[in-house]
Every structure is written in C-alpha cells, then in structure tokens.
N, C-alpha and C positions, 0 to 999 in steps of 0.2 A: 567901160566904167560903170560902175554900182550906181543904180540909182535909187536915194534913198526911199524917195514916196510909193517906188515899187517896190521896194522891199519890207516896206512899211505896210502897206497893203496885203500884201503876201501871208504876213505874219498876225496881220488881223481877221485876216479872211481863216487862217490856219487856229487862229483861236478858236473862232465860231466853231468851225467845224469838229476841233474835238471834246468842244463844249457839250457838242450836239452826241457826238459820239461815246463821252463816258456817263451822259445821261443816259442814252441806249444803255448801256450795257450795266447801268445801275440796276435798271428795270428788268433787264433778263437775269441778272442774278437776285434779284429780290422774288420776282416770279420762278425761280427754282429751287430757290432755298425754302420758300413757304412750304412748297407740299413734303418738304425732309421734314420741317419742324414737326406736321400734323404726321408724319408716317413715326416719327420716333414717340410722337404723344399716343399715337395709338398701341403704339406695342408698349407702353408704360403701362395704359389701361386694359389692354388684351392681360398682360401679364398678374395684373394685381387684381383681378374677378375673381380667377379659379386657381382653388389650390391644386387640380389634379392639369396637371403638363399636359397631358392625350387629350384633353377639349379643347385646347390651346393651341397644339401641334399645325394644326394648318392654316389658322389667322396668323399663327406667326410665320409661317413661311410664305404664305404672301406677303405681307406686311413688310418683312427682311427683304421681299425680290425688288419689292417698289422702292425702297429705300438704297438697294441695290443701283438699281438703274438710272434714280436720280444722282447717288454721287457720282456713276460713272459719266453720265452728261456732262454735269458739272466740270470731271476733271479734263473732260474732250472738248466743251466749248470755253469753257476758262474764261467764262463772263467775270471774274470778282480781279482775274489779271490784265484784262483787257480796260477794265474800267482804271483800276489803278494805271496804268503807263498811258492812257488817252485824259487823266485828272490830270496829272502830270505835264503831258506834253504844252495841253493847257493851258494850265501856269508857266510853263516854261515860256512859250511863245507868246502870253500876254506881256511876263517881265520885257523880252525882246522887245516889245512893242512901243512899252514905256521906255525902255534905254533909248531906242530911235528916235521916236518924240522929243526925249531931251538933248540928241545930238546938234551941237552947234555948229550951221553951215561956216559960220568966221572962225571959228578952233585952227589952232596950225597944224591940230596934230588929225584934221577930220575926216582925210581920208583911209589912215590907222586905225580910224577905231570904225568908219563903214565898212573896212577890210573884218575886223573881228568881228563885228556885227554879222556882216554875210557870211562867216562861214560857222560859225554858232546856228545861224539860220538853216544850211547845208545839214549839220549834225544833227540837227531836229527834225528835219525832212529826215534823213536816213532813219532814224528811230521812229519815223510814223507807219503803221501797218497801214497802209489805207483798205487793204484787203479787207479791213476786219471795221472798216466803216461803213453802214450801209445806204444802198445809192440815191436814198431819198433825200438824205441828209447832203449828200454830194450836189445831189441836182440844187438842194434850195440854196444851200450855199452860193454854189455856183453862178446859179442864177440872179442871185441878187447881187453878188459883187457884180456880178456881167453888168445888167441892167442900170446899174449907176456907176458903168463907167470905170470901176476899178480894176485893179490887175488881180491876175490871181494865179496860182502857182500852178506850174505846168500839170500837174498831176491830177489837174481838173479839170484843164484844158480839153475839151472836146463832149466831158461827161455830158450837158444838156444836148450838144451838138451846135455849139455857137462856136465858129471857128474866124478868128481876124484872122485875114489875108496878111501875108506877107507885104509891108510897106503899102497900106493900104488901112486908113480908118474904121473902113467896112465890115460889120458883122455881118456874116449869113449863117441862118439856120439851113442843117443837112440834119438828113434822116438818117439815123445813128444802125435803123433795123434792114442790115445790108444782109 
C-alpha cells in the first residue's frame, strides 16, 4: 500500500533537489553565454576599426575560433536544456506536493486518487536525469532529508552512504570509497 507521508516526502525532497539543480545549470549557462556575448562584441569592434580586411584577418580568426568553441560546448553540455526540464520537473513535483497535502484521508474515493498521485510521481522520476545533477546537491539533499528523519527516493539512497537496514530503524554510515 502507498503511503502518502512517503510519498509526500519523496516529492519534497525531489523538489529541493531540482531546485538545486536548474539553479546549477542557470549558472553554467549564464557563465557560457557571457564569454559568446564579449567574443561577438569584439568582432563587431575588430570589424568597425579598419577599413583594410588584411589588418583584421587574424583577430578575426581567432576571435571566430573562440566563438566557435563556445557554441560548440554550449551545444554538447546543453546547460539552457538541462535548466529548462530540471525548472520544470520542479514545478511539477512541487504541484504534486501540494495535491498530496490536500488529499483527504476520509475521501471514499482516497485510494484512487493516492493511486494517480504515485504514479504521476513514477512519470517524474523517469523524466529526471539525475546523471545531469551534480553530487553535491545529491549529497545535501540527501543529507538533510536523512538527518530529520524523512524518506527519500530510492535514487539517493546510498548517495551520502547512510543506508537503513532492512526492518531495522538503524542508520549506518558505510564508506562509499570501495
């Protein structure tokens, strides 16, 4: 049986984290798009100095290499997609969070709609890259849900190295550097 305060947990805990993660990823595409902006302002002012092309020829082919290179980063880390589907996820799993909160344990209809609840929750988990999270954000998370006692979705389960025993209240820290 679905238990809601666990799944409620889950998906609070899944907030934070990709709260944490499309703020990541705001900041590496704002720290990659800045240096395009200044390499395209510079070849505006390379360009508008000199009327003869041949004193120009190699600030502008530098200039074009670096601008080269940052879009191709750009298009291989895909910081501005990453942020978008992790703003997203988000939102998504806050809404979830507030729909749960207002599920009524007395409803007749309440295990119908914890049933669509969890698997809404299932759908979002499969759209999270957590590859593309990184483990700092994993660990704090982690850790603080750990640390007061909440549950947290399997896919973090172990990240700090706090593993509950099977039928057993007991946390134990294991060293993760096997």
């Amino acid at each position: 049986m679905i238990n809601k305060y666990k799944l409620l947990d889950k998906t609070e805990c899944l907030t934070l984290l990709c709260t944490r993660a499309y703020s990541h990823w705001s900041f590496v595409k704002f720290l990659l798009n800045l240096p395009l902006v200044f390499t395209s302002s510079a070849m505006c002012i390379i360009n508008s100095i000199s009327t003869d092309s041949e004193k120009v020829k190699i600030p502008n082919i530098v200039v074009n290499a670096c601008s080269v290179l940052l879009m191709s980063l750009l298009n291989n880390i895909k910081p501005a997609e990453k942020f978008e589907n992790f703003k997203k996820l988000s939102q998504q799993f806050l809404t979830l969070s507030h729909d749960l909160e207002t599920l009524d344990d007395d409803d007749e209809d309440y295990k119908n709609k914890l049933n669509i609840l969890s698997l809404k929750y299932d759908q979002l988990i499969q759209d999270c890259d957590f590859e593309d999270i990184p483990c700092k954000y994993k660990n704090y998370v982690s850790k603080l849900f750990t640390e007061n006692n909440r549950h947290i979705p399997i896919q973090l389960n172990g990240t700090i190295g706090m593993v509950k025993k099977r039928n057993s209240g007991e946390l134990s820290l294991h060293n993760l550097n096997v």
